[in-house]
PyMOL Python script that loads the backbone (N, CA, C, O; Angstrom):
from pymol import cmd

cmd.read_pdbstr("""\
ATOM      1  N   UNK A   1       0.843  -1.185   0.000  1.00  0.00           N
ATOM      2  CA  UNK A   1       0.000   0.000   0.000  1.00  0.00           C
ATOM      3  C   UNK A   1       0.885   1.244   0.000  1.00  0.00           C
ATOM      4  O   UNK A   1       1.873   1.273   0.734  1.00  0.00           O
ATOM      5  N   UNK A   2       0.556   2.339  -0.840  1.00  0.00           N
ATOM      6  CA  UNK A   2       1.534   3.120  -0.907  1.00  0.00           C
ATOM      7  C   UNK A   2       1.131   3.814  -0.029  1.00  0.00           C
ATOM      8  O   UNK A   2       0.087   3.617   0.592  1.00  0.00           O
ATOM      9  N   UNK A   3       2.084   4.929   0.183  1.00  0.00           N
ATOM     10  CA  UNK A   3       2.003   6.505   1.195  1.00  0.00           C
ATOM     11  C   UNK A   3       0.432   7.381   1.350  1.00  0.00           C
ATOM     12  O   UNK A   3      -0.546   7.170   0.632  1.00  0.00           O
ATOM     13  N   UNK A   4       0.488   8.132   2.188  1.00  0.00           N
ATOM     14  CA  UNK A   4      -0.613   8.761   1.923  1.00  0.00           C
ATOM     15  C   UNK A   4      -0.566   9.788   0.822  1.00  0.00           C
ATOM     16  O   UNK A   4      -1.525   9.830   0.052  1.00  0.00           O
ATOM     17  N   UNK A   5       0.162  10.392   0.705  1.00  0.00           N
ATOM     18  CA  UNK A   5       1.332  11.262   0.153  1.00  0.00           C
ATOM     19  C   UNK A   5       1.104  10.834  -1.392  1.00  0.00           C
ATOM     20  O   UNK A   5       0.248  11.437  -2.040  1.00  0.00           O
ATOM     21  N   UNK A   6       1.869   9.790  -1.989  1.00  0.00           N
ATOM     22  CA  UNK A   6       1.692   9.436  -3.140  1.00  0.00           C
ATOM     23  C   UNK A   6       0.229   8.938  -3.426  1.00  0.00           C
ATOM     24  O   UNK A   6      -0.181   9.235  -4.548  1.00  0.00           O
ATOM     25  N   UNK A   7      -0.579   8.280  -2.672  1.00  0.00           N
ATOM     26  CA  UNK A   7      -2.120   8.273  -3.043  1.00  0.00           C
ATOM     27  C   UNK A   7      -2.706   9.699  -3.838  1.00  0.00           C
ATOM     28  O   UNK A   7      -3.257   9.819  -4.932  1.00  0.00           O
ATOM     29  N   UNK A   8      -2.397  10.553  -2.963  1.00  0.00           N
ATOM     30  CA  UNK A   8      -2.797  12.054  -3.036  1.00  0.00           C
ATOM     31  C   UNK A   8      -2.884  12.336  -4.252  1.00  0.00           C
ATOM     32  O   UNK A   8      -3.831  12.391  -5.037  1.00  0.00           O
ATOM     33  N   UNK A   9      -1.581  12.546  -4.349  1.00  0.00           N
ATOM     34  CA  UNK A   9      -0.624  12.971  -6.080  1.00  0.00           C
ATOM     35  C   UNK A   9      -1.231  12.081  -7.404  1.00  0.00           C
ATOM     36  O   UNK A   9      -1.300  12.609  -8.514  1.00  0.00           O
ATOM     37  N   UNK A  10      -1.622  10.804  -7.187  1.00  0.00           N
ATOM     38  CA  UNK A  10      -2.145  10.077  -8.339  1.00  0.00           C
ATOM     39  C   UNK A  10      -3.836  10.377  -8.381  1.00  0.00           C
ATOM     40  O   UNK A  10      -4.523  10.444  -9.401  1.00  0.00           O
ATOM     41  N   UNK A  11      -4.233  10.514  -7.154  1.00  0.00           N
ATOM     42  CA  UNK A  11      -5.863  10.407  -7.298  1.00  0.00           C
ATOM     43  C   UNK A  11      -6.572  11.830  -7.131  1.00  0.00           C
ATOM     44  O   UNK A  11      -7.728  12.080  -7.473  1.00  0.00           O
ATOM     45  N   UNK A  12      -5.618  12.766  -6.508  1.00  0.00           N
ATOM     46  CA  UNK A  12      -6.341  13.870  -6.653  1.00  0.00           C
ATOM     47  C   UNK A  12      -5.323  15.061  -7.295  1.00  0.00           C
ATOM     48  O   UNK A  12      -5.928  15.927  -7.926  1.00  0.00           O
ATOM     49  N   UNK A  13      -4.007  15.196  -7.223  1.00  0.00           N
ATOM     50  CA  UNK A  13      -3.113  16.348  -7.469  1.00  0.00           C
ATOM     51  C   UNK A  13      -2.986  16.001  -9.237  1.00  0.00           C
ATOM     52  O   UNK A  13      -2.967  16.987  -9.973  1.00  0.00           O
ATOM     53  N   UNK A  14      -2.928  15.022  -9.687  1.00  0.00           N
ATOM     54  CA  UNK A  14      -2.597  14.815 -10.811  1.00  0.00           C
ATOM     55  C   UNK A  14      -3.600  15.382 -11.879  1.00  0.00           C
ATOM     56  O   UNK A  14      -3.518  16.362 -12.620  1.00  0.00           O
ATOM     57  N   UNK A  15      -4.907  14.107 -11.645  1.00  0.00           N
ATOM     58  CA  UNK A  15      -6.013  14.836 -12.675  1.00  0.00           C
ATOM     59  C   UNK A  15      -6.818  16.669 -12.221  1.00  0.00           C
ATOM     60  O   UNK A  15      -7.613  17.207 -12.992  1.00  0.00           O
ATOM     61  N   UNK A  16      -6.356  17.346 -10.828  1.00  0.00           N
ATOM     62  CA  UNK A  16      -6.141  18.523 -10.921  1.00  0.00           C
ATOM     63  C   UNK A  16      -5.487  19.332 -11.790  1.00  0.00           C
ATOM     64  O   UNK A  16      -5.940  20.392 -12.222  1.00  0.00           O
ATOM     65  N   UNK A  17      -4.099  18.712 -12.143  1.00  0.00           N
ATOM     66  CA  UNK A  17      -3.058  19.351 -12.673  1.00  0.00           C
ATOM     67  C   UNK A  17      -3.997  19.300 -14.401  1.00  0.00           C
ATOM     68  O   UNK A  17      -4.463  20.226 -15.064  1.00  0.00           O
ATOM     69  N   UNK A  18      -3.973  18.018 -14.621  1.00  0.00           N
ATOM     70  CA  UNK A  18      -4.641  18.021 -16.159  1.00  0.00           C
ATOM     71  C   UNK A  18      -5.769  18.756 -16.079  1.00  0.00           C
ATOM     72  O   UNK A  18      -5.850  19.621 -16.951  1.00  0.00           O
ATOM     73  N   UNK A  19      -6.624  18.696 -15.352  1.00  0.00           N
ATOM     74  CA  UNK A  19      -7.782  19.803 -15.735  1.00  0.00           C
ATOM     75  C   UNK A  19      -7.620  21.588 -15.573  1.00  0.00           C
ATOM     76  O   UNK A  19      -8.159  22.549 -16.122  1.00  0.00           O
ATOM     77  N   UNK A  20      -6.669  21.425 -14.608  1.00  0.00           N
ATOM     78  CA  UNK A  20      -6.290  23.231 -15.411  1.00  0.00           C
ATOM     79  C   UNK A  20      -5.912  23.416 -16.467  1.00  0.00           C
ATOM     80  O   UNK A  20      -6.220  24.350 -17.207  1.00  0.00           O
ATOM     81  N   UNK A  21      -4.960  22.262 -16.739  1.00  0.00           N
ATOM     82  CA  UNK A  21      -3.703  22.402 -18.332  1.00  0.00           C
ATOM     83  C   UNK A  21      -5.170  22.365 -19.593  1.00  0.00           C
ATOM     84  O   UNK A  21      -5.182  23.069 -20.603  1.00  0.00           O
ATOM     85  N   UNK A  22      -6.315  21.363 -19.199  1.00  0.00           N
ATOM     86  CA  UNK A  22      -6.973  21.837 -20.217  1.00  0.00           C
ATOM     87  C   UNK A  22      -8.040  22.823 -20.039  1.00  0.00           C
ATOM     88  O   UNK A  22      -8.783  23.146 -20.965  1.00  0.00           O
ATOM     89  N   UNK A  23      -8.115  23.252 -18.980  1.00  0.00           N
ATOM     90  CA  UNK A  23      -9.457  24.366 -18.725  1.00  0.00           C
ATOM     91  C   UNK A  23      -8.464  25.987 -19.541  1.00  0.00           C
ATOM     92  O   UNK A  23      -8.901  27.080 -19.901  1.00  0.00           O
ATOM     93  N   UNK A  24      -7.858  25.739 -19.546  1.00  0.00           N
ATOM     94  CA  UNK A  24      -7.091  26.945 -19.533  1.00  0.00           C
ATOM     95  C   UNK A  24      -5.683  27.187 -20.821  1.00  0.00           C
ATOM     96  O   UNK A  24      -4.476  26.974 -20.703  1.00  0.00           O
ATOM     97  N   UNK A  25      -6.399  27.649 -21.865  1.00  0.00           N
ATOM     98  CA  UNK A  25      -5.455  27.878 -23.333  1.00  0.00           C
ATOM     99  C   UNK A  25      -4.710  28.853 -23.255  1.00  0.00           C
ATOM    100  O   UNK A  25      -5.102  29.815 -22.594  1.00  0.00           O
ATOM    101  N   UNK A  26      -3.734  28.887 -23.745  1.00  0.00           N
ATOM    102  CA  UNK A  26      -2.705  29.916 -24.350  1.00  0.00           C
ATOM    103  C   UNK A  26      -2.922  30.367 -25.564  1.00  0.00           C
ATOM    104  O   UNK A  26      -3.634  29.480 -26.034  1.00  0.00           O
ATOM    105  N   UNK A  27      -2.745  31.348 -26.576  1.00  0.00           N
ATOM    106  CA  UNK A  27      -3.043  31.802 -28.047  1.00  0.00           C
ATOM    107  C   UNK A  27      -1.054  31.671 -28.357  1.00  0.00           C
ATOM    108  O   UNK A  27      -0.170  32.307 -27.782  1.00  0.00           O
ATOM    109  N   UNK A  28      -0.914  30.577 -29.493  1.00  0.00           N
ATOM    110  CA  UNK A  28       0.712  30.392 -29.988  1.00  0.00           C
ATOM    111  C   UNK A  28       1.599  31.337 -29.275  1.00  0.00           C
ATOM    112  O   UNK A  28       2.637  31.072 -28.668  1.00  0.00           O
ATOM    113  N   UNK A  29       0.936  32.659 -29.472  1.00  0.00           N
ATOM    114  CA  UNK A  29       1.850  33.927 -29.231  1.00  0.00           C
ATOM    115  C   UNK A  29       2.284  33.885 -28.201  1.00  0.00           C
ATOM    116  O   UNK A  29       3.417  34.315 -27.985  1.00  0.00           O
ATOM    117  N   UNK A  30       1.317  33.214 -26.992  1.00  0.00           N
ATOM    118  CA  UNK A  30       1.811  33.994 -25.853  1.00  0.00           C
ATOM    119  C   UNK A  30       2.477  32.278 -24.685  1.00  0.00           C
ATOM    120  O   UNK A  30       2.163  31.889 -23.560  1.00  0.00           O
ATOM    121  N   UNK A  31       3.360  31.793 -25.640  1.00  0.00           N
ATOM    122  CA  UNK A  31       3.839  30.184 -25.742  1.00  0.00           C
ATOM    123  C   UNK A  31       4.763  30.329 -24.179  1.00  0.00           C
ATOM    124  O   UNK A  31       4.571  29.788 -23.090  1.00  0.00           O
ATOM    125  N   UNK A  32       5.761  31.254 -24.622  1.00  0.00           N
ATOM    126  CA  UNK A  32       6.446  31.404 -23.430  1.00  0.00           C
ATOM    127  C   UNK A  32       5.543  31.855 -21.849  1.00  0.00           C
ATOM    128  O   UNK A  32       5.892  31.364 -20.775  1.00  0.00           O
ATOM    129  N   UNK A  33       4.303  32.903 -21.972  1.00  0.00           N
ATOM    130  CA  UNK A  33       3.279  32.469 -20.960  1.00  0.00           C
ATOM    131  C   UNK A  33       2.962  31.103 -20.307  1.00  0.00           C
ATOM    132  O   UNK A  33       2.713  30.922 -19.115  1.00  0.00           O
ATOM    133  N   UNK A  34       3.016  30.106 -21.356  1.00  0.00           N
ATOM    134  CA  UNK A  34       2.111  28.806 -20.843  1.00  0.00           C
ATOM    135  C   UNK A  34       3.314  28.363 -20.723  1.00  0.00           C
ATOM    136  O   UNK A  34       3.094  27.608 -19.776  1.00  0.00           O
ATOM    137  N   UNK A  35       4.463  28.230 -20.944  1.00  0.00           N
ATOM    138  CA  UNK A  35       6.047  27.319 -20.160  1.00  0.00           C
ATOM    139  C   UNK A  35       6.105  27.603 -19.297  1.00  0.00           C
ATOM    140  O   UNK A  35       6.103  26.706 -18.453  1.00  0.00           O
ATOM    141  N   UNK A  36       6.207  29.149 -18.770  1.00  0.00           N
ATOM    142  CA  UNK A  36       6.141  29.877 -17.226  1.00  0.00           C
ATOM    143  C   UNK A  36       5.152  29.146 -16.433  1.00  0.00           C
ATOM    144  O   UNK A  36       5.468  28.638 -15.358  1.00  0.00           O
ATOM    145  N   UNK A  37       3.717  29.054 -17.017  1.00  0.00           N
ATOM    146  CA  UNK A  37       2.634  28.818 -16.242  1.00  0.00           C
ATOM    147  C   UNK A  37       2.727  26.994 -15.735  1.00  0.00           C
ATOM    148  O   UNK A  37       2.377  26.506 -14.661  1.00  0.00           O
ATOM    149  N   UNK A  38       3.237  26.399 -16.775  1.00  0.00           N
ATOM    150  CA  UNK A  38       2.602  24.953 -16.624  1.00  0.00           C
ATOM    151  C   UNK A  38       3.876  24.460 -15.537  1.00  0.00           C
ATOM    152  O   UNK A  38       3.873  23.442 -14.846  1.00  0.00           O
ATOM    153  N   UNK A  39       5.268  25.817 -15.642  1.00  0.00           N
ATOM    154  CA  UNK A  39       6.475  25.194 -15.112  1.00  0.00           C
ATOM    155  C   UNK A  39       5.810  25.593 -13.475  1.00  0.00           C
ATOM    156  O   UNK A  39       6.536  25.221 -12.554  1.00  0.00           O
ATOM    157  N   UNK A  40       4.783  26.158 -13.156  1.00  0.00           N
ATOM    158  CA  UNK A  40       4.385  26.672 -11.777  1.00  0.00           C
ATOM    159  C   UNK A  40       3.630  25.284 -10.869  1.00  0.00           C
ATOM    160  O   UNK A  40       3.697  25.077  -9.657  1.00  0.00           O
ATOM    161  N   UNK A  41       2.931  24.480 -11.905  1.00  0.00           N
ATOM    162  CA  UNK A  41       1.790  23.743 -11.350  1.00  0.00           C
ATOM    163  C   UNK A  41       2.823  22.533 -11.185  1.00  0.00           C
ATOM    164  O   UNK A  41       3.118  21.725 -12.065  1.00  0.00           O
ATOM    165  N   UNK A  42       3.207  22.567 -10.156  1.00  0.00           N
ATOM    166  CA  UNK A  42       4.157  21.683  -9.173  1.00  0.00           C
ATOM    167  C   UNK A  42       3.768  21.155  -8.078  1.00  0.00           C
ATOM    168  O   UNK A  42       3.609  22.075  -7.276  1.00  0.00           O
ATOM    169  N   UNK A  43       3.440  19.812  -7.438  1.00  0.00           N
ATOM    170  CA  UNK A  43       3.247  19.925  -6.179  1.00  0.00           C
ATOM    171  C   UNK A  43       3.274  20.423  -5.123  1.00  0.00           C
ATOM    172  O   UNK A  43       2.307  20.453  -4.362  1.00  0.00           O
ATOM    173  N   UNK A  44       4.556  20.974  -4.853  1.00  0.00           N
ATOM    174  CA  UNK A  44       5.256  21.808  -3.757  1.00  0.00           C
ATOM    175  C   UNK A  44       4.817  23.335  -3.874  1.00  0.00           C
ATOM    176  O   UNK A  44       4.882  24.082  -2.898  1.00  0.00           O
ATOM    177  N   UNK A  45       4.337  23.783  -5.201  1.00  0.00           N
ATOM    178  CA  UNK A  45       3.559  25.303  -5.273  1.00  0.00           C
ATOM    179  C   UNK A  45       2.151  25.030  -5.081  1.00  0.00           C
ATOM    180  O   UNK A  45       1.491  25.734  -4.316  1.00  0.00           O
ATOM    181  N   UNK A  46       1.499  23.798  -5.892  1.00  0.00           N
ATOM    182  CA  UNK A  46       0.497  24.041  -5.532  1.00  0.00           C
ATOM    183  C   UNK A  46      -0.602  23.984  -4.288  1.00  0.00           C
ATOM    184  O   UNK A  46      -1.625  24.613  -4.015  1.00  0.00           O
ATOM    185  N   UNK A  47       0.274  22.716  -3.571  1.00  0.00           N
ATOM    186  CA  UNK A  47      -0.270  21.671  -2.312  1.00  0.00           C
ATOM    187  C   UNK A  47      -0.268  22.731  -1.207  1.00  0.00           C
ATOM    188  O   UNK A  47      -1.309  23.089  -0.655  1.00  0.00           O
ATOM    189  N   UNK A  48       1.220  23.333  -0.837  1.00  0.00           N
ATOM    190  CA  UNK A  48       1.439  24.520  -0.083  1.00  0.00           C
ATOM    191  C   UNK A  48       0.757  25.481  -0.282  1.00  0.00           C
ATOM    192  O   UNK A  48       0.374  25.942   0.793  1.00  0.00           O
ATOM    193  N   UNK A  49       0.412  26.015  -1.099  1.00  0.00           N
ATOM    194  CA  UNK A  49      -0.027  27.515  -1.436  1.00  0.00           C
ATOM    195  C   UNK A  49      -1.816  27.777  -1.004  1.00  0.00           C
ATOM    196  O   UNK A  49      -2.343  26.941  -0.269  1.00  0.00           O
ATOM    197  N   UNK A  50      -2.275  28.439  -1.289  1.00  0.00           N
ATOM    198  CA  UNK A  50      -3.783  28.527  -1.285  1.00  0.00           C
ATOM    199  C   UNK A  50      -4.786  28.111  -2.553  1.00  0.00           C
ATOM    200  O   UNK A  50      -5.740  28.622  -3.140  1.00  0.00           O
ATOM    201  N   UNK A  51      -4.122  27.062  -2.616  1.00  0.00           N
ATOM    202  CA  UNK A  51      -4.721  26.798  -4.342  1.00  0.00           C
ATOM    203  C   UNK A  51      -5.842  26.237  -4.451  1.00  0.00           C
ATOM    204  O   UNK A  51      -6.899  26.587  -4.976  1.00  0.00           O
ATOM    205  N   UNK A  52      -5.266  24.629  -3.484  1.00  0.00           N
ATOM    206  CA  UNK A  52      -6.258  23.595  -3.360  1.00  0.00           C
ATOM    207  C   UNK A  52      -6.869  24.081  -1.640  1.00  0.00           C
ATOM    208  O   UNK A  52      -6.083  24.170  -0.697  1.00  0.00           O
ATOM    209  N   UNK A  53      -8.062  24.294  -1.530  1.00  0.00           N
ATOM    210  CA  UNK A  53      -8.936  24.765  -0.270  1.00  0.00           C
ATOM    211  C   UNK A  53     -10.128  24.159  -0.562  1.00  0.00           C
ATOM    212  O   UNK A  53     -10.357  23.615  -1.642  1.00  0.00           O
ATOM    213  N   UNK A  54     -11.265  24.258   0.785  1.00  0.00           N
ATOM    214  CA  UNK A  54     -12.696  23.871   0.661  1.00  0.00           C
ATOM    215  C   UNK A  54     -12.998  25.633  -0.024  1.00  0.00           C
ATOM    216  O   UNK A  54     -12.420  26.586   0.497  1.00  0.00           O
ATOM    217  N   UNK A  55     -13.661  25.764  -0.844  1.00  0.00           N
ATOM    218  CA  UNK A  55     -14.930  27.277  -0.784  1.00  0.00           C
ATOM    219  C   UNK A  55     -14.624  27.876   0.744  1.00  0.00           C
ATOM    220  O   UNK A  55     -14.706  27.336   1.847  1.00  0.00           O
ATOM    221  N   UNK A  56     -14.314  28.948   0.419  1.00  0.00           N
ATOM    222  CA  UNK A  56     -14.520  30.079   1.503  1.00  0.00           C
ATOM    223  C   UNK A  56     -15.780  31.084   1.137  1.00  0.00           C
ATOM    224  O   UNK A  56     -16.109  31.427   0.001  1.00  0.00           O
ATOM    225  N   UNK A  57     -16.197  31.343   1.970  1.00  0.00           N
ATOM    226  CA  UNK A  57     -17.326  32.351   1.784  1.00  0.00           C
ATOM    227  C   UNK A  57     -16.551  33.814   2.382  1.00  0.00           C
ATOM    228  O   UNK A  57     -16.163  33.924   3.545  1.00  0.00           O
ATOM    229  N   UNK A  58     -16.405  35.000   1.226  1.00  0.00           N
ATOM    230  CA  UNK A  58     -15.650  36.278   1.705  1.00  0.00           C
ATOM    231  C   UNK A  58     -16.632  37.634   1.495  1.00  0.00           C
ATOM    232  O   UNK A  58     -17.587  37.627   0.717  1.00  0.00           O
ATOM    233  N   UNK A  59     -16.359  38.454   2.073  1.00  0.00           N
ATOM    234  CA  UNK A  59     -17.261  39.410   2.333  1.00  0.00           C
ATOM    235  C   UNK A  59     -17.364  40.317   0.836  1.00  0.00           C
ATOM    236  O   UNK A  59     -16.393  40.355   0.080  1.00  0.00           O
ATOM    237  N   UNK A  60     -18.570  40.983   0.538  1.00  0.00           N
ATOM    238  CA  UNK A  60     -18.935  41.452  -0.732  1.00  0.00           C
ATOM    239  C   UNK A  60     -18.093  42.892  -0.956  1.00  0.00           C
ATOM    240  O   UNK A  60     -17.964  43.775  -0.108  1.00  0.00           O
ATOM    241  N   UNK A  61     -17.639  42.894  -2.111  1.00  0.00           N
ATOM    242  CA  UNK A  61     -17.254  44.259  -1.781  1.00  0.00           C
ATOM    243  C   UNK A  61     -17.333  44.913  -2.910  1.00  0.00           C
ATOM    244  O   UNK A  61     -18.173  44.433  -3.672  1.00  0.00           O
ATOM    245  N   UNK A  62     -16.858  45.694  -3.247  1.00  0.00           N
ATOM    246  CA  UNK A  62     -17.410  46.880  -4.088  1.00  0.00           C
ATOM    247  C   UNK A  62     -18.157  46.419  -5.627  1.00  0.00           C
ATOM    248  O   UNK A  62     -17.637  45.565  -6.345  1.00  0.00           O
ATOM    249  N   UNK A  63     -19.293  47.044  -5.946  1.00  0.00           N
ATOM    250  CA  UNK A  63     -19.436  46.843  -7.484  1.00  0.00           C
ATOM    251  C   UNK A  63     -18.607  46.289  -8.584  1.00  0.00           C
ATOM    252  O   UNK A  63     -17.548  46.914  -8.642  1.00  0.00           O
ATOM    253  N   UNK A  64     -18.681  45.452  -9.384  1.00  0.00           N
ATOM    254  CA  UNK A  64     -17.921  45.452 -10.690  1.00  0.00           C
ATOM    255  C   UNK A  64     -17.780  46.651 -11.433  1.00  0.00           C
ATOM    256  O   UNK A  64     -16.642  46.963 -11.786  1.00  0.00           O
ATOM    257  N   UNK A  65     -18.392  47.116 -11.624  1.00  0.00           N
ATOM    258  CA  UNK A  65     -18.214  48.360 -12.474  1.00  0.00           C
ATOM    259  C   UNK A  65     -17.630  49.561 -11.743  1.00  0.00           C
ATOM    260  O   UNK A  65     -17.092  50.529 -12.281  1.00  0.00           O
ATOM    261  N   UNK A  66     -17.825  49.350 -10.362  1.00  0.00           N
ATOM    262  CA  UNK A  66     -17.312  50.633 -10.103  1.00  0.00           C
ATOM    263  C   UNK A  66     -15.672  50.738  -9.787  1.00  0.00           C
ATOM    264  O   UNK A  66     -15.010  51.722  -9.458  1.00  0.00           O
ATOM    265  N   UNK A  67     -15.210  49.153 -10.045  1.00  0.00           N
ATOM    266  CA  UNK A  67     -13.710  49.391  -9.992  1.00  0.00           C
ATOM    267  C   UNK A  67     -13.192  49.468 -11.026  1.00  0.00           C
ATOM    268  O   UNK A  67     -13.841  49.113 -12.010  1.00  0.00           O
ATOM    269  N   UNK A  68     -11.749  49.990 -11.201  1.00  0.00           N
ATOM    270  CA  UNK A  68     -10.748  50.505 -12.150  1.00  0.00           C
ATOM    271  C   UNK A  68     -10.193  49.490 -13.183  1.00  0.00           C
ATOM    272  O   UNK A  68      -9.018  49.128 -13.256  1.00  0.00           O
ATOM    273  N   UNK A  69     -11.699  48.900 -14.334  1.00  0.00           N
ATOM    274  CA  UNK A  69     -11.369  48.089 -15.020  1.00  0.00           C
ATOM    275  C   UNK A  69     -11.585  48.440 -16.431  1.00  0.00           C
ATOM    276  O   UNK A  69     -12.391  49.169 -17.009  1.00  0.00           O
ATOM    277  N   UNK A  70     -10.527  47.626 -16.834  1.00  0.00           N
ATOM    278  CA  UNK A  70     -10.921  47.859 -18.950  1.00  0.00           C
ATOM    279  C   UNK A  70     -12.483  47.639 -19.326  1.00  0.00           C
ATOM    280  O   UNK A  70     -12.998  46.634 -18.836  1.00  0.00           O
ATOM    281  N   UNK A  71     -12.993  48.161 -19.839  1.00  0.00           N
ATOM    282  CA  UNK A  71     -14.642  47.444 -20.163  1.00  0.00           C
ATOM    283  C   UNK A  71     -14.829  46.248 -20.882  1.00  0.00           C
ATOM    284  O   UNK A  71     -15.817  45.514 -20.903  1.00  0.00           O
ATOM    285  N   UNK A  72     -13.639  46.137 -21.528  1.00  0.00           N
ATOM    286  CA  UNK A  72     -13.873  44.231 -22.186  1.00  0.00           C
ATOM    287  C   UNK A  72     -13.218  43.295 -20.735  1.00  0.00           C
ATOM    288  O   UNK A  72     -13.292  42.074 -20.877  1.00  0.00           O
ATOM    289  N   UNK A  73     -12.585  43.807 -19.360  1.00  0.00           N
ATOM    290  CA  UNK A  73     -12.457  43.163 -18.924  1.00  0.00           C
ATOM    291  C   UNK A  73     -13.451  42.810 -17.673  1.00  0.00           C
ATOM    292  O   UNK A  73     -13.138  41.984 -16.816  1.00  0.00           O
ATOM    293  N   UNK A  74     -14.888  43.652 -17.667  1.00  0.00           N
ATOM    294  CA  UNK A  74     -15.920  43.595 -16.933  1.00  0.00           C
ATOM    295  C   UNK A  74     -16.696  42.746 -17.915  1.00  0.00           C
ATOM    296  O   UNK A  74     -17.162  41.697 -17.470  1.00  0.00           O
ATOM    297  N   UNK A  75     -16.908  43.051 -19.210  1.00  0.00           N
ATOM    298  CA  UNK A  75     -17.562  42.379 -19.840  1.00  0.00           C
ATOM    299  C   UNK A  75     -17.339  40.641 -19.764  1.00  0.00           C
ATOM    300  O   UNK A  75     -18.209  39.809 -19.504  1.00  0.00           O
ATOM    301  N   UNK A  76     -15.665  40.359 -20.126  1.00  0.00           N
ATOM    302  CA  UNK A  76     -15.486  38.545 -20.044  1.00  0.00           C
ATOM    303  C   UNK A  76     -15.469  38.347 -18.614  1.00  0.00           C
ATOM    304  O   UNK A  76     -15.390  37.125 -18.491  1.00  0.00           O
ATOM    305  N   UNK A  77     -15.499  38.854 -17.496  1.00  0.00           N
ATOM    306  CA  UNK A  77     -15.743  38.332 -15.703  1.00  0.00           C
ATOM    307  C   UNK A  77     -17.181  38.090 -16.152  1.00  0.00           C
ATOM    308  O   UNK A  77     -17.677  36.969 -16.045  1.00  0.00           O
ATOM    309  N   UNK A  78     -17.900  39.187 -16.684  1.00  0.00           N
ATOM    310  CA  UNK A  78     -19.324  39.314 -16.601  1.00  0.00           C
ATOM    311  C   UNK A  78     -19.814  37.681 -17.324  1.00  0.00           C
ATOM    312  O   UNK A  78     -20.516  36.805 -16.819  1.00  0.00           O
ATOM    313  N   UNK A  79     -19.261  37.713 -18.411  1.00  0.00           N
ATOM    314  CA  UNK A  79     -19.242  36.748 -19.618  1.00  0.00           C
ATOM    315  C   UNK A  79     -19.549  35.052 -18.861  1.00  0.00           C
ATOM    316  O   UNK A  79     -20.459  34.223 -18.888  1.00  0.00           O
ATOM    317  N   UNK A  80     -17.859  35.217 -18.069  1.00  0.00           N
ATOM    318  CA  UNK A  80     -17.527  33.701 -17.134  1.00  0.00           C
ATOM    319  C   UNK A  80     -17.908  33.230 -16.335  1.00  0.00           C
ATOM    320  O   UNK A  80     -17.723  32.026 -16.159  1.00  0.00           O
ATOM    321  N   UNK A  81     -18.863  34.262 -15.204  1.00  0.00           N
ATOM    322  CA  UNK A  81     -19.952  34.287 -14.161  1.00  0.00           C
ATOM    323  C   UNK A  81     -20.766  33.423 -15.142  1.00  0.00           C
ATOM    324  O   UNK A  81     -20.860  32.197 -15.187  1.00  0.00           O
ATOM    325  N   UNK A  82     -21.420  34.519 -16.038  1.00  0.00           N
ATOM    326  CA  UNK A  82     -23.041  33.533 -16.709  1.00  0.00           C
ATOM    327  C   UNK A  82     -22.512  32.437 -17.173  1.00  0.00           C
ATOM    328  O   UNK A  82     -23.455  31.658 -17.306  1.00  0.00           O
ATOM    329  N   UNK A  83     -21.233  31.764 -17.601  1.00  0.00           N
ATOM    330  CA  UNK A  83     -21.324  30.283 -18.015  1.00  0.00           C
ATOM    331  C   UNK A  83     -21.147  29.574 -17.230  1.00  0.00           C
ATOM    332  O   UNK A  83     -21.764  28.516 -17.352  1.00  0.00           O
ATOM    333  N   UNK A  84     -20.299  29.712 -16.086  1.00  0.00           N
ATOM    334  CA  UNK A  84     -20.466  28.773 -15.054  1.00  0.00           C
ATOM    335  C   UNK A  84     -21.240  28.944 -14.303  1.00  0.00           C
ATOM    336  O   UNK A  84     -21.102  28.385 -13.215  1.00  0.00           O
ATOM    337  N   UNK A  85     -22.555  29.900 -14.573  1.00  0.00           N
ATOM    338  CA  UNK A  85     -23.537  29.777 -13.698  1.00  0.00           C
ATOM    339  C   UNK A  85     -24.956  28.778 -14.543  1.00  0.00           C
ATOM    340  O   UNK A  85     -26.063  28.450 -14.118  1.00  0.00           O
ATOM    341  N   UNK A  86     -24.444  28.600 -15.531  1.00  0.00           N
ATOM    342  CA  UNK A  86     -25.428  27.582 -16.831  1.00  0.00           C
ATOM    343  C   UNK A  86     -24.855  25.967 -16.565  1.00  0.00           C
ATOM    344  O   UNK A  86     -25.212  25.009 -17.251  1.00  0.00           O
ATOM    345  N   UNK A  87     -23.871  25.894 -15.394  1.00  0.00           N
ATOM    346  CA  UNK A  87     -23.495  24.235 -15.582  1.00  0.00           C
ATOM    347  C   UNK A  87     -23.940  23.726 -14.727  1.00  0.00           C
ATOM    348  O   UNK A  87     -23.823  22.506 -14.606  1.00  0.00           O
TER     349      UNK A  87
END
""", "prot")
cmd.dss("prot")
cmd.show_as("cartoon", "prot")
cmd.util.cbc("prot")
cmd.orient("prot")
């Protein structure tokens, strides 16, 4: 029977790791982005860090619109809310 440790890593850290690598594209251009990114999703960054948690519930705070954002970048938050609120 293996470790608890290595259980972990095969049954839950692993197919984590693959479902970001595919939830989440790069466009060719921005190639050296996704080497940086995929070189991050490491055990030791991710296990440690605040990555993997239960849901926290955090206090509401200011409007979307009323903070200091691009308008296409209220629009795709706005966008990503309504699709993962359709699953």
């Amino acid at each position: 029977m293996g470790s608890i440790n290595s259980h972990f890593k095969k049954e839950v850290f692993e197919p984590y790791v693959g479902l970001l690598k595919a939830q989440y594209r790069f466009h060719p251009v921005f190639s050296n982005a996704k080497k940086v990114w995929e070189g991050k999703l490491n055990f030791d960054a991710l296990v440690n860090g605040p990555y993997l948690e239960r849901a926290q519930l955090y206090a509401e705070g200011d409007a979307l619109e009323s903070l200091p954002l691009h308008e296409g970048t209220i629009k795709t938050i706005k966008d990503s809310v309504r699709f993962l609120w359709k699953r």
